[in-house]
PDB file of N, H, CA, C and O in Angstrom:
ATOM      1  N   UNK A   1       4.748  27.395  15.005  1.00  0.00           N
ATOM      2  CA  UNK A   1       4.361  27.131  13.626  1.00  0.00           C
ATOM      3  C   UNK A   1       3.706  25.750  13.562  1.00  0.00           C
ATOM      4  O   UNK A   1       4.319  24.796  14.042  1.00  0.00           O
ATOM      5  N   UNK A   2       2.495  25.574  12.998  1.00  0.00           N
ATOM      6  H   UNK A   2       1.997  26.349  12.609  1.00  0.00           H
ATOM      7  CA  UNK A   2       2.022  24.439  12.610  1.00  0.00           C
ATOM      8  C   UNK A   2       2.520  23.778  11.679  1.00  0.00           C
ATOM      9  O   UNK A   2       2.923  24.214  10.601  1.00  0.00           O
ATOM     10  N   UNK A   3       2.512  22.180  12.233  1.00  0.00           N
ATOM     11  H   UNK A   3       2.184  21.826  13.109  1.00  0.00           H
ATOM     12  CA  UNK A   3       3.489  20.574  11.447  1.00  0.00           C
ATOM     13  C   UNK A   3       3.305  21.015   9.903  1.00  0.00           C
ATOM     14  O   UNK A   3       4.177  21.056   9.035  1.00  0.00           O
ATOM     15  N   UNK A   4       1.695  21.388   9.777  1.00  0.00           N
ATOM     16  H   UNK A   4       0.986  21.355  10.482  1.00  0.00           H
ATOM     17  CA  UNK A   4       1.839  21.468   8.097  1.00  0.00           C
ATOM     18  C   UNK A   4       2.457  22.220   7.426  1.00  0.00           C
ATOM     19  O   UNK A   4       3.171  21.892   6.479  1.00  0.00           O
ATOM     20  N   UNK A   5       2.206  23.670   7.950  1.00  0.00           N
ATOM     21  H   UNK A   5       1.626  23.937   8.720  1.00  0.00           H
ATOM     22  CA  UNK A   5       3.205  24.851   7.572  1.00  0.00           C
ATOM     23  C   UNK A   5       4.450  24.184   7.813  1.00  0.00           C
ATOM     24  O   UNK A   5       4.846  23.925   6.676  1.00  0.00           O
ATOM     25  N   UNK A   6       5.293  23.756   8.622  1.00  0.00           N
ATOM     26  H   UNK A   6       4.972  23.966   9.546  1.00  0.00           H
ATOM     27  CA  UNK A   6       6.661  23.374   8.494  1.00  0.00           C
ATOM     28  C   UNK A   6       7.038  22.654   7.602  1.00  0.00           C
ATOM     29  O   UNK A   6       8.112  22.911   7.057  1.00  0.00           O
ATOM     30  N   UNK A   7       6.296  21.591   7.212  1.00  0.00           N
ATOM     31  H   UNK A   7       5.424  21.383   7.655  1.00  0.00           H
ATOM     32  CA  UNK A   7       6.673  20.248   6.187  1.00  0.00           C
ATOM     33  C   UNK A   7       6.356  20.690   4.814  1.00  0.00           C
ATOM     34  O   UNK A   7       6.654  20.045   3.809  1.00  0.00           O
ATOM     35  N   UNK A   8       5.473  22.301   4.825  1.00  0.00           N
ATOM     36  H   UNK A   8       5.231  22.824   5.642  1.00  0.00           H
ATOM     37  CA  UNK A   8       5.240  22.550   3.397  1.00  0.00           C
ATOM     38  C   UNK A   8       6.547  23.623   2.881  1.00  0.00           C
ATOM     39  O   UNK A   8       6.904  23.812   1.718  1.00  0.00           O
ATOM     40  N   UNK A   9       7.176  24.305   4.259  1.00  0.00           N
ATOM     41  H   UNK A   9       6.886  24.151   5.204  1.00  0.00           H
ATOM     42  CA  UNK A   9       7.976  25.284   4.113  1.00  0.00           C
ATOM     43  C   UNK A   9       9.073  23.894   3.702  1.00  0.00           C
ATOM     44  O   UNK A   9       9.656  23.871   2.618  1.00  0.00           O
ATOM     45  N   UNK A  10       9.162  23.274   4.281  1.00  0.00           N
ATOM     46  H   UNK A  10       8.688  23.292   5.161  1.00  0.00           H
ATOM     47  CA  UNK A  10      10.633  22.052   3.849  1.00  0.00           C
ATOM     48  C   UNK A  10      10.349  21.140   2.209  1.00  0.00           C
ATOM     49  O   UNK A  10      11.190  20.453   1.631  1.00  0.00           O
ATOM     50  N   UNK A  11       9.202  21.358   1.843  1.00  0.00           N
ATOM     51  H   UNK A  11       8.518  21.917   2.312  1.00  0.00           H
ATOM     52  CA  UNK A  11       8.620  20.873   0.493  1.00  0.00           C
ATOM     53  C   UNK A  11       9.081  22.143  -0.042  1.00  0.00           C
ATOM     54  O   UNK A  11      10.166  21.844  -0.539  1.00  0.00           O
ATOM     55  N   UNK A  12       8.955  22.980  -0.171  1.00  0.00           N
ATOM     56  H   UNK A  12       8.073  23.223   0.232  1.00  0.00           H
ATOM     57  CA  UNK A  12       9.123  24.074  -1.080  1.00  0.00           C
ATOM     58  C   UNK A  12      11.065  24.329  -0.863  1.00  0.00           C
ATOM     59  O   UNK A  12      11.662  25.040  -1.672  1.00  0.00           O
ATOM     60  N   UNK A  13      11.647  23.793   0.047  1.00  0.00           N
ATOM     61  H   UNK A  13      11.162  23.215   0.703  1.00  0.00           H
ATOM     62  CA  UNK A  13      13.002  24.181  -0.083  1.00  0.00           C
ATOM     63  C   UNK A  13      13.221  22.922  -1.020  1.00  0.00           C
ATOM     64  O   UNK A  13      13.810  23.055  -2.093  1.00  0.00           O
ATOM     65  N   UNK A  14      12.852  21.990  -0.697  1.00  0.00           N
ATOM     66  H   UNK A  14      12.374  21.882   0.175  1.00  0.00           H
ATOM     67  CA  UNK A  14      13.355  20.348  -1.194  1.00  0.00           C
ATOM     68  C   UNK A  14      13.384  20.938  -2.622  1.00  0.00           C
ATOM     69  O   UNK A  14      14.434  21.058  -3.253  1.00  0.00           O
ATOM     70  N   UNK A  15      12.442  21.219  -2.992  1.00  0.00           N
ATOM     71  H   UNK A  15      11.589  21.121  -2.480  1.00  0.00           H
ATOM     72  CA  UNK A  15      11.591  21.677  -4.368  1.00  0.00           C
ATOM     73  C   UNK A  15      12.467  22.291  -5.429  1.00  0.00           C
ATOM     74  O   UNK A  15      12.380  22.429  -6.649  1.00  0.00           O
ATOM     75  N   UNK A  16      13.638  22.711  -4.191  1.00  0.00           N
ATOM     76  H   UNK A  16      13.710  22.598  -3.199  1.00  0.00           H
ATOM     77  CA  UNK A  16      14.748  24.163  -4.633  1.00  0.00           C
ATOM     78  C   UNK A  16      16.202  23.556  -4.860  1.00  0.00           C
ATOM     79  O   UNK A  16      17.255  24.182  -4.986  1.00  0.00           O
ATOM     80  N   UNK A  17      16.029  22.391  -4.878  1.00  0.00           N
ATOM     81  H   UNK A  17      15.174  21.883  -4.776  1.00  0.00           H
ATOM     82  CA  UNK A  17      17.511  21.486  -4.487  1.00  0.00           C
ATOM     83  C   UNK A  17      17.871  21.305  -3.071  1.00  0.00           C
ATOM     84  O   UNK A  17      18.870  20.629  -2.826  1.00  0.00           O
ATOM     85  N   UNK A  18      17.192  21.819  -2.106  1.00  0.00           N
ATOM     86  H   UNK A  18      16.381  22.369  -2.305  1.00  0.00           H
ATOM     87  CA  UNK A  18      18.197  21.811  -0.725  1.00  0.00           C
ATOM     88  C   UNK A  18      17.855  20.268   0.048  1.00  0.00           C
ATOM     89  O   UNK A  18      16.827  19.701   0.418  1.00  0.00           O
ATOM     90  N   UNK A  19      19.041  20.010   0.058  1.00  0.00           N
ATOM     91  H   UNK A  19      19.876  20.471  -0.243  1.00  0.00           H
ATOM     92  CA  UNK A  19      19.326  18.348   0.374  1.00  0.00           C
ATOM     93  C   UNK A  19      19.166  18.039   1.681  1.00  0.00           C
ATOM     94  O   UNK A  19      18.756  16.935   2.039  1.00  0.00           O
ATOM     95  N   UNK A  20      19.465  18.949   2.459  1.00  0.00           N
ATOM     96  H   UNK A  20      19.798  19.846   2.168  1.00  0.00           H
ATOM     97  CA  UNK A  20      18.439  19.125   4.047  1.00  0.00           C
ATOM     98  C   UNK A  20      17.509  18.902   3.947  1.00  0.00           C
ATOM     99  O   UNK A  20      17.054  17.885   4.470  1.00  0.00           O
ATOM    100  N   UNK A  21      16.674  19.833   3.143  1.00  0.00           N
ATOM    101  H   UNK A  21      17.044  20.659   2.718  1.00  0.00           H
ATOM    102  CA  UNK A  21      15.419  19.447   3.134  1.00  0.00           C
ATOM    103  C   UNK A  21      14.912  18.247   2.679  1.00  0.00           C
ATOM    104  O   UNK A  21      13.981  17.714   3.283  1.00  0.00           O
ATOM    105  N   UNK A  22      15.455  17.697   1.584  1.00  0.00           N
ATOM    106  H   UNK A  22      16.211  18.131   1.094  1.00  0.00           H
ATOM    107  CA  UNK A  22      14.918  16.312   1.273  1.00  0.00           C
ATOM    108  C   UNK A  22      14.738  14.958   2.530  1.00  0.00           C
ATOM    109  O   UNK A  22      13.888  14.140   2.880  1.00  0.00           O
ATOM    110  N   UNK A  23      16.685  15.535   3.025  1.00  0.00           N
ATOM    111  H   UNK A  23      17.376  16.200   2.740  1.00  0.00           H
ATOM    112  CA  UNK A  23      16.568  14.292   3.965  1.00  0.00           C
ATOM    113  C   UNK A  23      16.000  14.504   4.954  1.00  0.00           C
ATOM    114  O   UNK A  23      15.860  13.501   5.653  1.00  0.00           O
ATOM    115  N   UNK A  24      15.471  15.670   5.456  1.00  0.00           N
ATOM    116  H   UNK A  24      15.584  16.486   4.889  1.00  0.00           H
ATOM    117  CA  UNK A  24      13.850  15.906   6.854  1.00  0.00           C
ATOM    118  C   UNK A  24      12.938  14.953   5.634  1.00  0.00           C
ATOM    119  O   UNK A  24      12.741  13.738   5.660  1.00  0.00           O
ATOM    120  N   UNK A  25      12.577  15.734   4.820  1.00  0.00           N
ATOM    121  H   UNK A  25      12.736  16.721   4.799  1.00  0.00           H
ATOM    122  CA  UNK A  25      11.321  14.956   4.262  1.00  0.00           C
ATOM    123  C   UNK A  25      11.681  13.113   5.089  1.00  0.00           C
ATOM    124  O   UNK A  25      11.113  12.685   6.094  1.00  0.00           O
ATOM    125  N   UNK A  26      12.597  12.478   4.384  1.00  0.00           N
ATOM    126  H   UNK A  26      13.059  12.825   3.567  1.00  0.00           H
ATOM    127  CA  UNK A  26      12.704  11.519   4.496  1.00  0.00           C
ATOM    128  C   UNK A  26      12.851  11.032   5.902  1.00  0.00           C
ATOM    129  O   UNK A  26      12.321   9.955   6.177  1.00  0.00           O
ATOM    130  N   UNK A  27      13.453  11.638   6.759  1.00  0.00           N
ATOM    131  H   UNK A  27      13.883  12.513   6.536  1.00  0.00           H
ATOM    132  CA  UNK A  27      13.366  11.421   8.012  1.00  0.00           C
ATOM    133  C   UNK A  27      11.690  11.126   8.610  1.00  0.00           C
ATOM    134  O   UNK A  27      11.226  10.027   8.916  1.00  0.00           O
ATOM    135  N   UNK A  28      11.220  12.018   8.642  1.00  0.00           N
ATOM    136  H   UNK A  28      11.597  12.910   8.393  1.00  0.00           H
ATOM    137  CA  UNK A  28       9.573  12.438   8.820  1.00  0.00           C
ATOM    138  C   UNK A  28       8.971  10.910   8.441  1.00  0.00           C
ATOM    139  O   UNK A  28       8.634  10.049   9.254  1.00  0.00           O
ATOM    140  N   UNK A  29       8.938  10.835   7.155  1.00  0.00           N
ATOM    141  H   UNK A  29       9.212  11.535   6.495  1.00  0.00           H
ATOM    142  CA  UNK A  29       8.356   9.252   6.724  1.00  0.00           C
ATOM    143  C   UNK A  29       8.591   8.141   6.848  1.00  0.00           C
ATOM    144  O   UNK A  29       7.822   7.223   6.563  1.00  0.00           O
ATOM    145  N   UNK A  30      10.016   8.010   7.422  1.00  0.00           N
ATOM    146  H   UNK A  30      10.640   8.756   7.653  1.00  0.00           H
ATOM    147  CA  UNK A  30      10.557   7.021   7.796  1.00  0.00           C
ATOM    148  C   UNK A  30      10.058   6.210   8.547  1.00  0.00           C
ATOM    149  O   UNK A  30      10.214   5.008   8.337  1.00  0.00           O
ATOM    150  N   UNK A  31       9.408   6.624   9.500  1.00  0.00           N
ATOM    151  H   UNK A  31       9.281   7.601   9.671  1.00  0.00           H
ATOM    152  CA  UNK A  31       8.722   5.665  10.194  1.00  0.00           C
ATOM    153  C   UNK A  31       7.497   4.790   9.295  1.00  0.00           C
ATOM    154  O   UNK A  31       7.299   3.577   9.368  1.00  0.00           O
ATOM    155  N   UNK A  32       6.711   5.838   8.391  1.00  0.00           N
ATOM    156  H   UNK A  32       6.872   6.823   8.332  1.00  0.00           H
ATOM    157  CA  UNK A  32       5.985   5.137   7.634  1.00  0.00           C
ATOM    158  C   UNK A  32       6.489   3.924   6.629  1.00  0.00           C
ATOM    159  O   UNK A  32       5.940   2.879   6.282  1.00  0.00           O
ATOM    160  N   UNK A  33       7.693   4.477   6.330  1.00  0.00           N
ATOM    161  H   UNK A  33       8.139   5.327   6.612  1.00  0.00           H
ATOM    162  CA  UNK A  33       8.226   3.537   4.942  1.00  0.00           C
ATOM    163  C   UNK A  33       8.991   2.374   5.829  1.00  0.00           C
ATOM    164  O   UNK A  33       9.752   1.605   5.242  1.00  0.00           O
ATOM    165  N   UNK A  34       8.863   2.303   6.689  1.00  0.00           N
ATOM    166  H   UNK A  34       8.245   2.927   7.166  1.00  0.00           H
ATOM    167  CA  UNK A  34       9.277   1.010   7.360  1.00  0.00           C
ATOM    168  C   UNK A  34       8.348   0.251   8.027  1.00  0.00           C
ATOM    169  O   UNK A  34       8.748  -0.874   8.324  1.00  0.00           O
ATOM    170  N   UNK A  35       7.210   0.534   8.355  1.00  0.00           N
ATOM    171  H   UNK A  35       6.885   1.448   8.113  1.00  0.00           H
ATOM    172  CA  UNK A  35       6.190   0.281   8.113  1.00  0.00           C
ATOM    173  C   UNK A  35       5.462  -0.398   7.093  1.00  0.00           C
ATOM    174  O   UNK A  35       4.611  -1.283   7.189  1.00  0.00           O
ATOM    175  N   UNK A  36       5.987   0.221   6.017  1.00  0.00           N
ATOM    176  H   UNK A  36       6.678   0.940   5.939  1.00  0.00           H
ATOM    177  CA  UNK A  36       5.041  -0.206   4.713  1.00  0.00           C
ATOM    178  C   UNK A  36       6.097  -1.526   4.343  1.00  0.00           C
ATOM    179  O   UNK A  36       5.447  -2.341   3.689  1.00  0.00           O
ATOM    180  N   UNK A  37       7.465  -1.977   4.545  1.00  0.00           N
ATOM    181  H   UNK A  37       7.993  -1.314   5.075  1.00  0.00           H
ATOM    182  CA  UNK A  37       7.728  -2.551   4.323  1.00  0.00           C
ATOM    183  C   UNK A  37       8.315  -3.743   5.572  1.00  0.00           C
ATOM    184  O   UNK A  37       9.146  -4.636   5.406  1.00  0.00           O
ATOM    185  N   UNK A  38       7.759  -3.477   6.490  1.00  0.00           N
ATOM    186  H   UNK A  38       7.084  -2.752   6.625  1.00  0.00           H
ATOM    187  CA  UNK A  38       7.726  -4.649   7.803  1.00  0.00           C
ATOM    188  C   UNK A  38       7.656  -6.236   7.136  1.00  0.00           C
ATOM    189  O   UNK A  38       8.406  -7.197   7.310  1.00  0.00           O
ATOM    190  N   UNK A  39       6.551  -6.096   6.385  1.00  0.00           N
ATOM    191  H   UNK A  39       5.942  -5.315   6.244  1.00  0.00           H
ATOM    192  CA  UNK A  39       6.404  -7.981   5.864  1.00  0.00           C
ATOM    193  C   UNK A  39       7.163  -8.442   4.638  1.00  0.00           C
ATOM    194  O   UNK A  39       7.166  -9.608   4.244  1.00  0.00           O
ATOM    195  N   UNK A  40       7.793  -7.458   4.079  1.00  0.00           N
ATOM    196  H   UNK A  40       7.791  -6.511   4.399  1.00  0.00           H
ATOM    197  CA  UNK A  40       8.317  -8.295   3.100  1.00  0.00           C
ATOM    198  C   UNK A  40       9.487  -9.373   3.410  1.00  0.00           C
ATOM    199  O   UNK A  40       9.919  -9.312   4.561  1.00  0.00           O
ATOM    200  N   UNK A  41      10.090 -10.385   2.533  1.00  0.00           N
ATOM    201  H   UNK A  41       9.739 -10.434   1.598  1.00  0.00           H
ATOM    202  CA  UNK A  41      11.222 -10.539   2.336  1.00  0.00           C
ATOM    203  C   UNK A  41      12.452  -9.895   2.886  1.00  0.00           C
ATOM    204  O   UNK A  41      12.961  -8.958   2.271  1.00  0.00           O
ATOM    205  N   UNK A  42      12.924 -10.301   3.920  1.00  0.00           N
ATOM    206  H   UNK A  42      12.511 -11.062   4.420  1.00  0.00           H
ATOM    207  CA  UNK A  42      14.516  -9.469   4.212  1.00  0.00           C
ATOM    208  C   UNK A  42      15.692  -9.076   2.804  1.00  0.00           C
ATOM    209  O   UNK A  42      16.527  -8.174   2.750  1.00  0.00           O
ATOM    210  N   UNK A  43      15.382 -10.037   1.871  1.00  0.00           N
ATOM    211  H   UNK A  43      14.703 -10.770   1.914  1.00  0.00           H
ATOM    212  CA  UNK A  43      16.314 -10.226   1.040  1.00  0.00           C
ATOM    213  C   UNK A  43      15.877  -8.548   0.251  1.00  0.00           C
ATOM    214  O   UNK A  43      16.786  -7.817  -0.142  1.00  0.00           O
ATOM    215  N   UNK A  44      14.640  -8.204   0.139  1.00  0.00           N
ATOM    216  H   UNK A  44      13.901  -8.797   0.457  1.00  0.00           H
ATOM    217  CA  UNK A  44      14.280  -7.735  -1.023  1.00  0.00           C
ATOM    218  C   UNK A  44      13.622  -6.063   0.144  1.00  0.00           C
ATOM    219  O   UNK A  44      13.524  -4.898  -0.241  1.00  0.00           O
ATOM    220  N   UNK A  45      13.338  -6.579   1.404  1.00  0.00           N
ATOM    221  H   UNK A  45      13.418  -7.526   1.717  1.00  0.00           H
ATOM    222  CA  UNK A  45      13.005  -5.134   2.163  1.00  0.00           C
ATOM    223  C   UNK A  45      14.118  -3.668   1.638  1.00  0.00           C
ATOM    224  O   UNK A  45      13.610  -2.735   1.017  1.00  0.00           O
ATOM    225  N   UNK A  46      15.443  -3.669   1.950  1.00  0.00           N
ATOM    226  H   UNK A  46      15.855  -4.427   2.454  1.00  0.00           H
ATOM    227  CA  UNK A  46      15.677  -2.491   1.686  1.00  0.00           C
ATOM    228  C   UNK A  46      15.583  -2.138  -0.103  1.00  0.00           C
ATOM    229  O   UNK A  46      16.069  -1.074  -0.488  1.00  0.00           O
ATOM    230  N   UNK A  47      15.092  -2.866  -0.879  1.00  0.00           N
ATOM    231  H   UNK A  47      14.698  -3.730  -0.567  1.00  0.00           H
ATOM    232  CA  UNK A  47      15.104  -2.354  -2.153  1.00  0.00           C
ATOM    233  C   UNK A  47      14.003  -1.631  -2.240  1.00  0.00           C
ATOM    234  O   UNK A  47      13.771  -0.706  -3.019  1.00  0.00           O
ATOM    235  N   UNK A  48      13.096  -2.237  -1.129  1.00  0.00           N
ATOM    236  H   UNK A  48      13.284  -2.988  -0.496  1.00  0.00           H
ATOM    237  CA  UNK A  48      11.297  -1.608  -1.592  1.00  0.00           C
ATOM    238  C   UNK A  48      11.727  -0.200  -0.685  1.00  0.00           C
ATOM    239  O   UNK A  48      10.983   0.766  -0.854  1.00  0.00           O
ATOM    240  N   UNK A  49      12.940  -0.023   0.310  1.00  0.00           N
ATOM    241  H   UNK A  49      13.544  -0.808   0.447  1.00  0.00           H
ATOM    242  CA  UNK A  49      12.570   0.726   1.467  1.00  0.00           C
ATOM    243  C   UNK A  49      13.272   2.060   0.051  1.00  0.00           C
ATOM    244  O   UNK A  49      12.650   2.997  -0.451  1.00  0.00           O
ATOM    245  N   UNK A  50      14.349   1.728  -0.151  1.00  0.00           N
ATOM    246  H   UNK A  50      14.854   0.967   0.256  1.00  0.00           H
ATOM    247  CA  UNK A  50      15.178   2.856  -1.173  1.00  0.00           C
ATOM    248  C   UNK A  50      13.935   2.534  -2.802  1.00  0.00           C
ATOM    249  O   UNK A  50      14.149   3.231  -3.794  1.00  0.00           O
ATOM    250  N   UNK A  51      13.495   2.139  -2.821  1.00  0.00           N
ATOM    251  H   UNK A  51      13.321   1.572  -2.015  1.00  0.00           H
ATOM    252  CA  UNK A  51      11.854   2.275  -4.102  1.00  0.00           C
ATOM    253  C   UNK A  51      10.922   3.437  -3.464  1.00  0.00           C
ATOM    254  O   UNK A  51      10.454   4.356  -4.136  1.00  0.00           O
ATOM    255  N   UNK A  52      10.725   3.274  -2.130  1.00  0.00           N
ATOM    256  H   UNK A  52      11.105   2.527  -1.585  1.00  0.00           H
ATOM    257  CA  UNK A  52       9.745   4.197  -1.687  1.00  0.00           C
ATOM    258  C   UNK A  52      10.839   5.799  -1.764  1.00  0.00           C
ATOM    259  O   UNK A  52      10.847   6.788  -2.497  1.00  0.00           O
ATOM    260  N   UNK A  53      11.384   5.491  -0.976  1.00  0.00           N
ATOM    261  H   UNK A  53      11.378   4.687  -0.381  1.00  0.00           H
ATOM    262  CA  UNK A  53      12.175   6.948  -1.187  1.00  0.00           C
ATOM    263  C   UNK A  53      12.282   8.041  -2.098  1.00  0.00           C
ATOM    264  O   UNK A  53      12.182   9.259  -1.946  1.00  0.00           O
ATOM    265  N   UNK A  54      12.538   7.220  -3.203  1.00  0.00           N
ATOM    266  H   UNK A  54      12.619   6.231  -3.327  1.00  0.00           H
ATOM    267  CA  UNK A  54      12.645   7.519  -4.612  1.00  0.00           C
ATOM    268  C   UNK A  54      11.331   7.757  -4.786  1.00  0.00           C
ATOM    269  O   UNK A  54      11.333   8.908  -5.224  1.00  0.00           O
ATOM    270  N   UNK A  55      10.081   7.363  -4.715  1.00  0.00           N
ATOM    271  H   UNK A  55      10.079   6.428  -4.360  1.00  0.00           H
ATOM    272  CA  UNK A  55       8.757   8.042  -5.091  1.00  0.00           C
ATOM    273  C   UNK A  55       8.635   9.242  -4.288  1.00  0.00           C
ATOM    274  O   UNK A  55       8.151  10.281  -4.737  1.00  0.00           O
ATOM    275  N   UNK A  56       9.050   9.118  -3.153  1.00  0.00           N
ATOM    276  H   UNK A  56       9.443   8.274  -2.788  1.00  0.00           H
ATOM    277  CA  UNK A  56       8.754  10.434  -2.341  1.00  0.00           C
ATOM    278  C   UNK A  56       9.209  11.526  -3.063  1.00  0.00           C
ATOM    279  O   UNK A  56       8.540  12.439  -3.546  1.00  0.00           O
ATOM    280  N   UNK A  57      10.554  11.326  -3.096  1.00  0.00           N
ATOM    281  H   UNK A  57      11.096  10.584  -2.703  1.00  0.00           H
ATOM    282  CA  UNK A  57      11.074  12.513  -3.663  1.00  0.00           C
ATOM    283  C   UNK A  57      11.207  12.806  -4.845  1.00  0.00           C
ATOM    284  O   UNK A  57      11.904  13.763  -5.181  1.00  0.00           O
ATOM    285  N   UNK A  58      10.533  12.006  -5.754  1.00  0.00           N
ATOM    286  H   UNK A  58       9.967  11.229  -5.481  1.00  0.00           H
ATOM    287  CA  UNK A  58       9.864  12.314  -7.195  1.00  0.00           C
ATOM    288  C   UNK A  58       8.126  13.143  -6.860  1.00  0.00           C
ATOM    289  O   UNK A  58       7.508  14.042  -7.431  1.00  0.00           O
ATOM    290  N   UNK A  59       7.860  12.319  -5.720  1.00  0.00           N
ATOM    291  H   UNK A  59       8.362  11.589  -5.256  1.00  0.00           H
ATOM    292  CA  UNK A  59       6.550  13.783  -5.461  1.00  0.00           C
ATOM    293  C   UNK A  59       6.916  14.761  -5.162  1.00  0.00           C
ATOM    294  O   UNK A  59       6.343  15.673  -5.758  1.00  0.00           O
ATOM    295  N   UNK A  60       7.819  15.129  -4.317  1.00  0.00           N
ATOM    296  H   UNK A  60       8.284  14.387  -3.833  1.00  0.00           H
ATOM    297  CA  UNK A  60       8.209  16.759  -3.753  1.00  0.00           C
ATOM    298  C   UNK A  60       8.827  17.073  -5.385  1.00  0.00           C
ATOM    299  O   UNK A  60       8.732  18.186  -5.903  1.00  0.00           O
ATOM    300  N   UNK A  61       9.211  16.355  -5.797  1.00  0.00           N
ATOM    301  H   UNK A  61       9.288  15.451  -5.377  1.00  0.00           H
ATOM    302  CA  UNK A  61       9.772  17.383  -6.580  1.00  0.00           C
ATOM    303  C   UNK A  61       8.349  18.157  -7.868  1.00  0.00           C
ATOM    304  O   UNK A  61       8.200  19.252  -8.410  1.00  0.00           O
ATOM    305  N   UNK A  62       7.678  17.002  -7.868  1.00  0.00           N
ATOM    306  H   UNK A  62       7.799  16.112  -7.428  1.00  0.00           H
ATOM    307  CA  UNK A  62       6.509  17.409  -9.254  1.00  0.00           C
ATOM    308  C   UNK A  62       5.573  17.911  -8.405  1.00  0.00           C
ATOM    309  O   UNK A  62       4.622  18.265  -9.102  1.00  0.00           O
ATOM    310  N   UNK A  63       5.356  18.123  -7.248  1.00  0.00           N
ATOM    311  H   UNK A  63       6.128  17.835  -6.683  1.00  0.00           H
ATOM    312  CA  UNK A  63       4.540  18.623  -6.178  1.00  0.00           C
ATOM    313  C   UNK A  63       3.996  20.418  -6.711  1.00  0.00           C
ATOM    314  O   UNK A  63       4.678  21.374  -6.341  1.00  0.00           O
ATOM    315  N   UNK A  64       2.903  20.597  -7.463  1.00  0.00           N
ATOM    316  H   UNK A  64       2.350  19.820  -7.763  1.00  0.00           H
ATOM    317  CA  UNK A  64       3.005  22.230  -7.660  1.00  0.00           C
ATOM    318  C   UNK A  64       1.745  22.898  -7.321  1.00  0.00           C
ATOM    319  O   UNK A  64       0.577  22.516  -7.399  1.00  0.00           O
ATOM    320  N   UNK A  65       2.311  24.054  -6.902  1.00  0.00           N
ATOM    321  H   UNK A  65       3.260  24.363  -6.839  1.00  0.00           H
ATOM    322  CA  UNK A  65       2.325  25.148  -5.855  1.00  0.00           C
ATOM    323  C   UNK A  65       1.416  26.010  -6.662  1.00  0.00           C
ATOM    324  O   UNK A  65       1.822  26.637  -7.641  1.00  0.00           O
ATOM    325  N   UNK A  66      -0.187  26.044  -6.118  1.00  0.00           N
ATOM    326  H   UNK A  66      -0.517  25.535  -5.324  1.00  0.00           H
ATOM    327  CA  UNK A  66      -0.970  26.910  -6.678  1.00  0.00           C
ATOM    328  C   UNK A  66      -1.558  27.489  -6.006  1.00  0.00           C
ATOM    329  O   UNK A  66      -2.334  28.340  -6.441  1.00  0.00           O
TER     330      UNK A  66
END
């Protein structure tokens, strides 16, 4: 199965409540969202790291399926 087909089949469970699925989502990006927050502030990094999270999974959830 192709990455996209998989991550869209795990978007559409997330989508459904399944909390597996959210935390793959989050797994998957993780590398990015630590990334995105490499330079900040130590004091203030994990607030931006749990800020990003929270957008993610406000997109999967408003994410719609046409």
């Amino acid at each position: 199965m192709e990455l996209a087909e998989r991550l869209f089949e795990i978007i559409l469970k997330a989508k459904q409540g399944d909390k597996e699925a959210i935390e793959e989502i989050i797994r998957r990006f993780e590398p990015l969202i630590m990334n995105s927050v490499k330079g900040a502030d130590e004091e203030i990094k994990e607030e931006l790291r749990q800020d990003l999270i929270e957008i993610i999974i406000r997109a999967v959830r408003n994410f719609e399926i046409k």
